[in-house]
C-alpha positions as CSV (number, residue, x, y, z in Angstrom):
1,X,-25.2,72.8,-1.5
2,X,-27.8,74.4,0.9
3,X,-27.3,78.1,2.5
4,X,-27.8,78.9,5.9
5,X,-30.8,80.2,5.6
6,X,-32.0,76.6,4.1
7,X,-30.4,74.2,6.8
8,X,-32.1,76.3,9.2
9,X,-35.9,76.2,7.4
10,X,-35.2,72.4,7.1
11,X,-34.4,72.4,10.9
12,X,-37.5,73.2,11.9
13,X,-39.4,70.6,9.3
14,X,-41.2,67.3,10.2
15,X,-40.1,64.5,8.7
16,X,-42.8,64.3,6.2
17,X,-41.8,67.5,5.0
18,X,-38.4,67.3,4.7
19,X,-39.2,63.7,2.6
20,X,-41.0,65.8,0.4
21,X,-37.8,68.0,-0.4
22,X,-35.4,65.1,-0.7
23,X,-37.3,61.8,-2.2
24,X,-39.7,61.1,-4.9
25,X,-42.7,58.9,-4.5
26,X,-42.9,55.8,-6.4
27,X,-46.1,55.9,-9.3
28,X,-47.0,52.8,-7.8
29,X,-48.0,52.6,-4.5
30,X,-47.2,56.4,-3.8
31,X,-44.3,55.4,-0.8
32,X,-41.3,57.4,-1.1
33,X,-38.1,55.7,-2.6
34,X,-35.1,55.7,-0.6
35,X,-33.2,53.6,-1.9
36,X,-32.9,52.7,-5.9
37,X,-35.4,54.0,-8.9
38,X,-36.4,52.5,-11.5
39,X,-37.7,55.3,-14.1
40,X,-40.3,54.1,-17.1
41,X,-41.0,56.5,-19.1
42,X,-39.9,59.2,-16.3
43,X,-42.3,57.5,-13.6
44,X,-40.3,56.7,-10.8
45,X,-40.9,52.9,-9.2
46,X,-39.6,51.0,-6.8
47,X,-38.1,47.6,-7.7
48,X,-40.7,45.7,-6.0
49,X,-43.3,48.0,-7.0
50,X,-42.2,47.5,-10.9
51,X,-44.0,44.0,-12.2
52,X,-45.7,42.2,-15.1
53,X,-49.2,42.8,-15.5
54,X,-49.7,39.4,-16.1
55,X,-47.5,37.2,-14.0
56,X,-47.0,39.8,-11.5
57,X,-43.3,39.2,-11.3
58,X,-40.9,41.7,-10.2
59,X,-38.8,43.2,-13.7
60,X,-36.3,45.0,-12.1
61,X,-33.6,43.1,-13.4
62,X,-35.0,41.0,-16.3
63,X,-36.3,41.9,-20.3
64,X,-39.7,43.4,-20.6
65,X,-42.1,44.6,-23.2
66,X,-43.0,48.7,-22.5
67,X,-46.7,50.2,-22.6
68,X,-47.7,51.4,-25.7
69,X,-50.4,54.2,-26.4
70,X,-52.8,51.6,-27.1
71,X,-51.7,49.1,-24.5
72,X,-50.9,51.0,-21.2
73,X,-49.6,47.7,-18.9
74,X,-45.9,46.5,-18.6
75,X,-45.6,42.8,-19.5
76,X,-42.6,40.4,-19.1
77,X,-41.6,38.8,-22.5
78,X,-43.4,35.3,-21.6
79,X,-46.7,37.0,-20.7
80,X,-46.7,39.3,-23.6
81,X,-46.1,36.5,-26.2
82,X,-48.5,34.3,-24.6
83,X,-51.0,37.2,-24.6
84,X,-50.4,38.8,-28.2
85,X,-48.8,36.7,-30.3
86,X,-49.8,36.0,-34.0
87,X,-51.3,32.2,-34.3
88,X,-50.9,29.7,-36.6
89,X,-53.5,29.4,-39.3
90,X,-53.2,26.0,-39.6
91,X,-51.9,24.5,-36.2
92,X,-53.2,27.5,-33.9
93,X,-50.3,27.5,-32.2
94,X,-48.3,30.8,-31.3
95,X,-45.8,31.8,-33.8
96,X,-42.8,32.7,-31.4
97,X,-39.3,33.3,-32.0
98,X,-36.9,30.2,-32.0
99,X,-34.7,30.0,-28.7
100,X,-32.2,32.5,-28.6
101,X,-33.9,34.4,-31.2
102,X,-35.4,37.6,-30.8
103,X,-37.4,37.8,-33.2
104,X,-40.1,35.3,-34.7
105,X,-40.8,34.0,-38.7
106,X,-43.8,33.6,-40.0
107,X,-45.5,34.0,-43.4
108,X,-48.5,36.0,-43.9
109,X,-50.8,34.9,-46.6
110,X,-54.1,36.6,-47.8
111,X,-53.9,38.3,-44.3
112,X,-53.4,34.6,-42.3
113,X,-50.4,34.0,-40.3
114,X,-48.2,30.9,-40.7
115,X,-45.4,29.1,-38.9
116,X,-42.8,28.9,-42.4
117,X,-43.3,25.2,-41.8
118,X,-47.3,25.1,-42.3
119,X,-47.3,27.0,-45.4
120,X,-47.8,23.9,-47.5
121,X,-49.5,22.8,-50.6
122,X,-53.1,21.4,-50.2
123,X,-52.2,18.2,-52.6
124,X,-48.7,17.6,-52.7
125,X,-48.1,19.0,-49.3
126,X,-44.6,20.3,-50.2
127,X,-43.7,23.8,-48.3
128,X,-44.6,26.5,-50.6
129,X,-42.3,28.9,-49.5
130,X,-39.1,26.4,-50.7
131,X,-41.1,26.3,-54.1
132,X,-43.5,23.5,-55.2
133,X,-42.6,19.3,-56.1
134,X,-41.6,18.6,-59.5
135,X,-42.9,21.2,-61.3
136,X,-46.2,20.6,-60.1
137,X,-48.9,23.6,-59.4
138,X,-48.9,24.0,-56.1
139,X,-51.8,25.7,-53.9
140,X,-51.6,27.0,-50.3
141,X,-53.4,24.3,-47.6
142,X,-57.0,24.5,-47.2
143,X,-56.7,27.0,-44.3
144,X,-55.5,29.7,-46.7
């Protein structure tokens, strides 16, 4: 692929320059890559260089949740749902998706969040969202 003319010019290079021509350095710590790259959003990273944010644990080779324009840092799933997931008006726990779900349910009431399994009424305590007991008028619990 290279003339003459180049294999001759690249003769006479240092080795820093001819790493210039040949690798790209990673985003990270600025090292060239030699080996594999891992490309996020056309930033080149080494696999050790590419980690959570939070846990700082590698994800070269495991699910992860991107940078957004508002949120700039890489998170692995775990850290980002412990970090920004919606709570639970009434329990305050996080409302995360069910195992080998990908997404979660939850209702939102009145802008609250609810597991579907909180969202009961305040006197009969039946869940509103499978309708009320017996006909009665049911009302959302006291944290709606």
């Amino acid at each position: 692929a290279f003339g003459l003319g180049a294999k001759v010019k690249m003769a006479g290079m240092s080795k820093e320059e001819l790493m210039k021509h040949v690798y790209v350095r990673c985003t990270e710590c600025d090292d060239f890559i030699t080996d594999k790259i891992l490309r996020l959003e056309g930033k080149p990273y080494h696999g050790h260089c590419f980690f959570c944010q939070g846990c700082q644990k590698p994800l070269a080779n495991t699910s992860f949740v991107p940078p957004t324009r508002d949120r700039p840092d890489v998170f692995c799933v775990d850290c980002y749902q412990e970090r920004f997931a919606h709570r639970c008006t009434i329990c305050q726990a996080q409302i995360l998706p069910e195992k080998g779900q990908a997404e979660s349910k939850m209702l939102v009431f009145l802008e609250k969040d609810y597991h579907v399994g909180c969202f009961k009424c305040k006197d009969c305590g039946c869940n509103l969202r499978e309708g009320n007991a017996e006909g009665n008028s049911c009302f959302p619990f006291q944290g709606a």
